[in-house]
C-alpha positions in Angstrom: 4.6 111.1 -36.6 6.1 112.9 -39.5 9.5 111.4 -39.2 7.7 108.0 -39.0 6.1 109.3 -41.8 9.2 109.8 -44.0 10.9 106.8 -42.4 8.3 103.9 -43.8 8.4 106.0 -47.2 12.1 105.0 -47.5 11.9 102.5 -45.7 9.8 101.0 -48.9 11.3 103.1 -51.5 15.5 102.2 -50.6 17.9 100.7 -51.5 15.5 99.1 -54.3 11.9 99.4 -54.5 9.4 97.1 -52.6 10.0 94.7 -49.6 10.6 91.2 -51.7 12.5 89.8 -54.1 12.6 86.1 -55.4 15.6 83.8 -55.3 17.6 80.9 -57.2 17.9 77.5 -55.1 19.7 75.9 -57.8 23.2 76.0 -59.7 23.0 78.2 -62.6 26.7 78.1 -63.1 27.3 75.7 -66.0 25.4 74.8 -69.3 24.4 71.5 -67.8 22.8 73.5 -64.8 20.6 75.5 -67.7 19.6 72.5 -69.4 18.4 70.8 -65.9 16.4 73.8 -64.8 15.0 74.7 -68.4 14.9 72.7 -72.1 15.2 69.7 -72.2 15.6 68.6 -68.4 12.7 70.6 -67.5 10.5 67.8 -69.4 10.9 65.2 -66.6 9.3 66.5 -63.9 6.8 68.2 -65.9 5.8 64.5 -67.3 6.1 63.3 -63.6 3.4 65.9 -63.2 1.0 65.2 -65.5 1.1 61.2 -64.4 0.8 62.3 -60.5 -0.6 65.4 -59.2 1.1 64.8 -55.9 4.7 65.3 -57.8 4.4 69.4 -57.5 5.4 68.9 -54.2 8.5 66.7 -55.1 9.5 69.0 -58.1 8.5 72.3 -57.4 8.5 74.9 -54.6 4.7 74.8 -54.8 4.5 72.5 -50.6 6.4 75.7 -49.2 4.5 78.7 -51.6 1.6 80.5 -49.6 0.0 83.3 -52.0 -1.7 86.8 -49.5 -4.2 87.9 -51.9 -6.8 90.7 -51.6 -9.2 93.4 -53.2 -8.4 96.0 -51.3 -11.7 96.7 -49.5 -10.3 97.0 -46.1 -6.7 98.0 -46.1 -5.9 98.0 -42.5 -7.9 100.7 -40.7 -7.6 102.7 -43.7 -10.9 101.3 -45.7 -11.5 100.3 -49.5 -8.0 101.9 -51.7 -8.5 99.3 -54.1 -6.1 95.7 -54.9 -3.1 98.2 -56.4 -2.9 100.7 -52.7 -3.3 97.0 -50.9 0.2 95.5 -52.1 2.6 97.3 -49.8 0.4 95.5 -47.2 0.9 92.1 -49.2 4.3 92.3 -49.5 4.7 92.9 -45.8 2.5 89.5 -44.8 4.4 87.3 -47.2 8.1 89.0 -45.6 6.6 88.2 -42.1 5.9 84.5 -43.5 9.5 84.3 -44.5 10.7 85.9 -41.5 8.9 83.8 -39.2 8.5 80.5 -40.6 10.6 80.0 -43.7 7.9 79.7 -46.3 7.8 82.3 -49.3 4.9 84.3 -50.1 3.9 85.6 -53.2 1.4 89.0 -53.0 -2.0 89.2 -55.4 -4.0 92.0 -55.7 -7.4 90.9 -57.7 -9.5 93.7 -59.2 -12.1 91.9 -59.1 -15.8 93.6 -59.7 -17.4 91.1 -57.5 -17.0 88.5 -54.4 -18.0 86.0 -57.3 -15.6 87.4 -59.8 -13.0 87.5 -56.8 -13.7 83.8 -56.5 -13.8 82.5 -59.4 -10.2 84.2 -60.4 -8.3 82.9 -57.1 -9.9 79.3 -57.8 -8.8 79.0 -61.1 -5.3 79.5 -60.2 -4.9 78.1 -56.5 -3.3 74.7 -57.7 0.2 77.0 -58.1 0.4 77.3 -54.1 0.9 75.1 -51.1 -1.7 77.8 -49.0 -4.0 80.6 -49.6 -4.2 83.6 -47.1 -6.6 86.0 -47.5 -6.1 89.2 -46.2 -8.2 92.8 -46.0 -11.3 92.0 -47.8 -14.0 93.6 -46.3 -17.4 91.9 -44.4 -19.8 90.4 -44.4 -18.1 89.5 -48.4 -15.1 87.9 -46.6 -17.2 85.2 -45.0 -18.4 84.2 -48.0 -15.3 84.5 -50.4 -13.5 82.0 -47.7 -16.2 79.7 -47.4 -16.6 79.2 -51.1 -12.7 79.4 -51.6 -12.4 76.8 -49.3 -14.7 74.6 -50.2 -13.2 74.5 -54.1 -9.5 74.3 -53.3 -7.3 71.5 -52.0 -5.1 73.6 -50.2 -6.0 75.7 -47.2 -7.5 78.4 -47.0 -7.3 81.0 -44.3 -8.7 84.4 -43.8 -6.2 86.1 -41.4 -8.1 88.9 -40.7 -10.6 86.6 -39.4 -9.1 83.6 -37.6 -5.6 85.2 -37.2 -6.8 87.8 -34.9 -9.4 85.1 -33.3 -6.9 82.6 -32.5 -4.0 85.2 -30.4 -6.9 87.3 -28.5 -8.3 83.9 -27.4 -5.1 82.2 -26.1 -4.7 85.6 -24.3 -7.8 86.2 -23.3 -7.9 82.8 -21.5 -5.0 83.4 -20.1 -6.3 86.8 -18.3 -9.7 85.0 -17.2 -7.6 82.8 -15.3 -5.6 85.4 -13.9 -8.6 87.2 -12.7 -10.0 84.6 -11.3 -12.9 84.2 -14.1 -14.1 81.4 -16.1 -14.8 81.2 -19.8 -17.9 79.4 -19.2 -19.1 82.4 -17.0 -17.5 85.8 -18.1 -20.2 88.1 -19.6 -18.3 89.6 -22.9 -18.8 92.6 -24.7 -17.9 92.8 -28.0 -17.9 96.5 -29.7 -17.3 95.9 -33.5 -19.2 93.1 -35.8 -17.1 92.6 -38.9 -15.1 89.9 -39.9 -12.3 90.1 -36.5 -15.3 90.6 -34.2 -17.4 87.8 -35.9 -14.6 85.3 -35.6 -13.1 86.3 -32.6 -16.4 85.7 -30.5 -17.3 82.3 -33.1 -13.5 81.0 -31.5 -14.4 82.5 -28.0 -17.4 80.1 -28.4 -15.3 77.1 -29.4 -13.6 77.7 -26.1 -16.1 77.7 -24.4 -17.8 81.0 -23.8 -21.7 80.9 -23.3 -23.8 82.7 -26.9 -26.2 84.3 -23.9 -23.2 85.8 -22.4 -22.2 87.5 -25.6 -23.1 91.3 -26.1 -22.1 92.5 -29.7 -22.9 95.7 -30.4 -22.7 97.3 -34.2 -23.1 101.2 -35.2 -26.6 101.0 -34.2 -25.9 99.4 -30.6 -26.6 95.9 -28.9 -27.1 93.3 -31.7 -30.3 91.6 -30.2 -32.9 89.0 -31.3 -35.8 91.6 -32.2 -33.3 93.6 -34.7 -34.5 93.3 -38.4 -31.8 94.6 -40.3 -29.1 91.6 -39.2 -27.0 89.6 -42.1 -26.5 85.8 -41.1 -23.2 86.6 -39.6 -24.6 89.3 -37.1 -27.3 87.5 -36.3 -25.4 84.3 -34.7 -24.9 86.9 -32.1 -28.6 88.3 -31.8 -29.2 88.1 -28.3 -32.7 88.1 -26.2 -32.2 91.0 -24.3 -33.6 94.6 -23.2 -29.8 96.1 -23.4 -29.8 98.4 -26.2 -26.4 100.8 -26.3 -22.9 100.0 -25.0 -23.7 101.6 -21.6 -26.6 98.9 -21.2 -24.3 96.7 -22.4 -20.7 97.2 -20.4 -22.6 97.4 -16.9 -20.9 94.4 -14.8 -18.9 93.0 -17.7 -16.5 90.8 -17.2 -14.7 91.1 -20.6 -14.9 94.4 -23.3 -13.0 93.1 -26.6 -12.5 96.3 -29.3 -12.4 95.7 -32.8 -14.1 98.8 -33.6 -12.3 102.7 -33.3 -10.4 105.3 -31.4 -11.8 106.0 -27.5 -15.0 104.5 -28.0 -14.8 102.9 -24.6 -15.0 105.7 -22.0 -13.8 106.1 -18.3 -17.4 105.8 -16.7 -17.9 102.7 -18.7 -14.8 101.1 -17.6 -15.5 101.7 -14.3 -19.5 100.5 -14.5 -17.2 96.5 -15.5 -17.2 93.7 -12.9 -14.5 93.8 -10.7 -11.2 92.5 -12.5 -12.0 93.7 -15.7 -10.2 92.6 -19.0 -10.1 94.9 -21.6 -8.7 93.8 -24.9 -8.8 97.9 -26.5 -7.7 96.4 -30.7 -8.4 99.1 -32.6 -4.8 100.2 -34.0 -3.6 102.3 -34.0 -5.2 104.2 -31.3 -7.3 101.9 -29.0 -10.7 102.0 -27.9 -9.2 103.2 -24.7 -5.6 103.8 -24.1 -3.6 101.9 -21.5 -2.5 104.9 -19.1 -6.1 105.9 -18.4 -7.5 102.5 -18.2 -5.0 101.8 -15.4 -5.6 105.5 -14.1 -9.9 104.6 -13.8 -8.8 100.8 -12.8 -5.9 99.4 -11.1 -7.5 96.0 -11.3 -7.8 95.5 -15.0 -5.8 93.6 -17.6 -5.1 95.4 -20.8 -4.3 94.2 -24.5 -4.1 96.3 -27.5 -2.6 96.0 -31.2 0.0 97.9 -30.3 3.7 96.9 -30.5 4.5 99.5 -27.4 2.5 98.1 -24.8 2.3 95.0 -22.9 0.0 92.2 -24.5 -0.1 93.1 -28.2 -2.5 90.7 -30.0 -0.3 90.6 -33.2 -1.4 88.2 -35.7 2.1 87.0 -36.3 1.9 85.1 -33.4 -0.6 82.8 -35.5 -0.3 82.5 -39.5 3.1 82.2 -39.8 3.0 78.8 -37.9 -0.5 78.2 -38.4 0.5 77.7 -42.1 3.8 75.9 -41.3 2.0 73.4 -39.6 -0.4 73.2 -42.1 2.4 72.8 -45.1 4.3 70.4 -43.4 1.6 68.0 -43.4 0.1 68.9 -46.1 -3.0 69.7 -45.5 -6.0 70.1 -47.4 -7.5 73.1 -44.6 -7.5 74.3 -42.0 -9.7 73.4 -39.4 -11.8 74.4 -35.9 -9.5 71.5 -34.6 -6.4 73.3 -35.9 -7.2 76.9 -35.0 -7.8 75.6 -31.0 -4.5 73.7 -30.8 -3.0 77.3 -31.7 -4.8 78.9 -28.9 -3.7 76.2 -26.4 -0.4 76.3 -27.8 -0.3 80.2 -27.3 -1.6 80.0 -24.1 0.0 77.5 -22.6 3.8 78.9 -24.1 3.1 82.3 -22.2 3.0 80.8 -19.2 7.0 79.1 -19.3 10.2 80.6 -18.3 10.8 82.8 -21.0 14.5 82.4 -22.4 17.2 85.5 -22.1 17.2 85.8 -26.3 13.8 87.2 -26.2 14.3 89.5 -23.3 17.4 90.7 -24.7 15.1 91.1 -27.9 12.8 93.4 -26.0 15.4 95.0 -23.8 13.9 93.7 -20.6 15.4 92.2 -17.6 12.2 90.0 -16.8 9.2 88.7 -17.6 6.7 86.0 -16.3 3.4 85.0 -16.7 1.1 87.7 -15.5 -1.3 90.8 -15.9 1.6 92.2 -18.2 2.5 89.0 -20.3 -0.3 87.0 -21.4 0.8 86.7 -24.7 4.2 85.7 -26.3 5.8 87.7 -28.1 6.4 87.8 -31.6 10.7 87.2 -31.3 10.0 84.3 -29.3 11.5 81.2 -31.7 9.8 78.8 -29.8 7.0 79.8 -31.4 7.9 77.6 -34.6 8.3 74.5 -33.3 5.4 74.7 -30.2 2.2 76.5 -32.6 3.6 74.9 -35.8 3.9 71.4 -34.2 0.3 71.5 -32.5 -1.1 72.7 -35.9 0.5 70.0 -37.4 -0.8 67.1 -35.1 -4.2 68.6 -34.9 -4.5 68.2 -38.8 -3.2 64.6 -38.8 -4.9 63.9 -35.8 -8.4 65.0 -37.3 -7.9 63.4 -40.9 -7.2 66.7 -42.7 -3.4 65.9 -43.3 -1.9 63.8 -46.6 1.2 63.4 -44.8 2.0 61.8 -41.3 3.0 63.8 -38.3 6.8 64.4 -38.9 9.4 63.1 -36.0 11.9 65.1 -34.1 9.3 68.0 -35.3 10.4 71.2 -36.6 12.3 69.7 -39.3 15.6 71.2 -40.2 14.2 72.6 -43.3 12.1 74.5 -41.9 14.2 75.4 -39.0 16.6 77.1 -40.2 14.6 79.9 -40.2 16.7 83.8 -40.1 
């Protein structure tokens, strides 16, 4: 752990500081080239701007610019360090963006002294990007900074945290229900964590088609239930009539445990009280709510998924915002939808379930992999992630109205392709 330790500190800190850097994508060589890109050529677009709105996306980089912007209140597992101890985590998002889909991120850390104050600052100055992705701001203040962000801006806006996380553990998690022989519509689901992953996770499990009676969500003071006074709106979506009170009322012939809590918080003897075939999506990173070896060791009928990069079925959120916002950008949309978030589950889900091609086994170092208790997920080094999650965010949006441009052919574009 130490040399890890050492190794992300230089990592950050060599050959220059930081993690991004901006480039030129236009000739600087000649004195004509400076006049075009500054006085007097500049002008024309700018008055092309002012008579047309739409003509940022013609002249400037603004249809391919996503800002990541936080407080700091929830820096990964590592709590409320405040906007300046966030940016190494910003930086990191908008290299993943570039990495992954091509578009450039910008990182903003707001100290802002309230969720109003944080509102009011990122609204004022959304018109510079093509996207907004919000990113470790904690609940329930999240849900309503997105809401309220999203309902002032033109361009979407998307709380990764939230829906990021929603979107991969559902196209996974439907993926293991059919694999263990379950049904959405049936499996009875607990949920141990209620912040802003939890909350949208089981909102998106919903979508798909998982029963609200069937839900168990259970908060530091146990089962979230319908004769609870001390609920927020968020919570309470979840209150359920019931006489289960703590997780061990709660896990008894489960058919589904989903962690978005802390460290071994889900014990052998509960495992073992699950339905048969258990799924066990253990997301607390970077130690799991119970860790793969003795899950297997208590059940050899289970399916794990964790957050971890060194196990089978990571939920990884770069499986979904990178190409959730590609889609999004390359049809210019004005959000992002329930419409869009389900076509990148289905797209997910149905992608882990092809032959998968030798680059991303060589990737991983593997001689095989198929669909199964061990791959319900694709992974992240997959590239046909692009064009198949990308493409079905992209149609969804046109499809449901949301979209200002049509649905492009021969889809992904070259332009945003070529991605390295």
């Amino acid at each position: 752990m130490s040399d890890l330790k050492q190794a992300a500190l230089d990592y950050h800190e060599f050959p220059r500081p930081g993690k991004l850097a901006t480039e030129v994508t236009k000739p600087t060589a000649t004195a004509r080239d400076l006049a075009l890109a500054y006085s007097p050529g500049v002008a024309e677009p700018v008055r092309e701007i002012a008579k047309d709105a739409e003509n940022a996306y013609r002249y400037t980089g603004k249809g391919n610019l996503v800002a990541v912007i936080s407080d700091g209140t929830a820096i990964l597992g590592l709590g409320n360090l405040g906007p300046l101890a966030s940016k190494p985590v910003m930086e990191g998002k908008c290299l993943l963006f570039k990495r992954f889909a091509g578009i450039d991120g910008v990182d903003i850390e707001v100290n802002a002294e309230s969720p109003q104050a944080f509102i009011d600052t990122v609204a004022r100055i959304a018109d510079t990007w093509g996207g907004i992705n919000l990113e470790d701001i904690k609940a329930p203040e999240c849900f309503e900074i997105e809401r309220a962000l999203i309902e002032k801006c033109s361009i979407p806006v998307f709380h990764d945290d939230q829906h990021g996380t929603a979107i991969v553990t559902a196209a996974g998690m439907l993926n293991a229900l059919e694999l263990q022989g379950k049904t959405i519509a049936e499996a009875k689901i607990v949920c141990l964590g209620a912040g802003a992953a939890a909350v949208a996770c089981m909102k998106l499990l919903v979508s798909c088609g998982a029963k609200l009676e069937n839900i168990y969500m259970l908060d530091r003071k146990g089962v979230i239930h319908s004769e609870r006074d001390d609920l927020n709106q968020y919570k309470a979506m979840f209150a359920t009539v019931t006489d289960k009170r703590t997780m061990d009322d709660a896990i008894a012939g489960a058919d589904v445990f989903v962690g978005l809590s802390g460290p071994d918080l889900l014990s052998p003897a509960q495992l073992k009280a699950m339905a048969p075939n258990p799924i066990v999506f253990a997301c607390s990173n970077p130690d799991p709510e119970i860790k793969p070896e003795l899950a297997h060791s208590v059940r050899d009928d289970v399916i794990m998924a964790t957050g971890r990069s060194d196990y089978p079925n990571q939920v990884n959120n770069v499986l979904g915002f990178p190409f959730i916002f590609r889609g999004a950008l390359d049809v210019r949309a004005t959000r992002i939808n329930e419409e869009m978030k389900l076509a990148a589950v289905n797209a997910l889900k149905d992608l882990a379930r092809e032959e998968v091609p030798q680059d991303v086994l060589a990737a991983y170092g593997l001689q095989s992999l198929s669909f199964g208790k061990e791959y319900i997920i694709p992974k992240p080094m997959d590239s046909r992630l692009l064009g198949v999650v990308a493409g079905a965010v992209a149609k969804a949006a046109v499809d449901t109205g949301v979209a200002r441009l049509p649905f492009p052919e021969n889809y992904p574009l070259n332009s945003v392709a070529d991605v390295k």
